[in-house]
C-alpha positions in Angstrom: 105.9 61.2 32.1 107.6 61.6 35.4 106.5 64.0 38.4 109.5 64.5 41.1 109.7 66.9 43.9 113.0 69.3 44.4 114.1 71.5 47.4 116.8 74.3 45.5 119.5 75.9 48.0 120.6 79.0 46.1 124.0 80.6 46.1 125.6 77.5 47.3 129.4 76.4 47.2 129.3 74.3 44.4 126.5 72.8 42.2 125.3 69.5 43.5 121.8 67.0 42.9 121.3 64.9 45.8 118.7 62.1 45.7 116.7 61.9 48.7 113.8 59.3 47.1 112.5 58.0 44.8 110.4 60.9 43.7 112.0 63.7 46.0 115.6 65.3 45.3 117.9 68.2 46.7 119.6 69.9 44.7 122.6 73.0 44.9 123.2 75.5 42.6 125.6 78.6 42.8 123.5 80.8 40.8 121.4 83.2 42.4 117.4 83.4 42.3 117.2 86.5 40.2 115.5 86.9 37.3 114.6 83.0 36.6 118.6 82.2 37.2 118.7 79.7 39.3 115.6 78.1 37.8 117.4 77.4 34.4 120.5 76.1 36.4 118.1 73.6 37.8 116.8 72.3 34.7 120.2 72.1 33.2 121.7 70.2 36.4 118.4 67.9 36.1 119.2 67.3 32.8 122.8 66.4 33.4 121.7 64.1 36.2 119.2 62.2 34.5 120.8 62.2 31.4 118.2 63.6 29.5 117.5 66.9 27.2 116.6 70.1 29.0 113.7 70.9 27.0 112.4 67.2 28.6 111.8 69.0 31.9 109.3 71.8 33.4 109.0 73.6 36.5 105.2 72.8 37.2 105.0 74.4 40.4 107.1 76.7 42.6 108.7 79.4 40.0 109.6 81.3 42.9 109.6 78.6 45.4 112.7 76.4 46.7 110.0 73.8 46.6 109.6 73.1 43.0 107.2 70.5 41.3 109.5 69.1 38.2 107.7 67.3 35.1 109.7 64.9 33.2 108.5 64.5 29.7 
């Protein structure tokens, strides 16, 4: 199990995962923070980068943050 930190830009240009850390990434998504949108983009552009299954992650903290607290299962 993995804990990593995420700062989430909504309605951007194109969708992007940055790596800032170690245990700390940004990442871009065009889809817009209503009704949970955004949040699932996340997890499937997490999933992409680390080449892992969606149903591997879980927002832990920050729902309706752009801070989120990601758990890696």
């Amino acid at each position: 199990m993995q804990i990593i930190e995420v700062k989430v830009k909504t309605n951007a240009f194109k969708n992007e995962v940055k790596l800032i850390d170690n245990k700390k990434l940004f990442v871009k998504t065009t889809a817009t923070p209503e009704k949970e949108k955004a949040n699932k983009q996340v997890i499937l552009l997490l999933a992409k980068f680390y080449k892992i299954s969606k149903n591997q992650l879980e927002i832990v903290r920050g729902i309706k943050s752009k801070n989120k607290v990601i758990k890696i299962f």
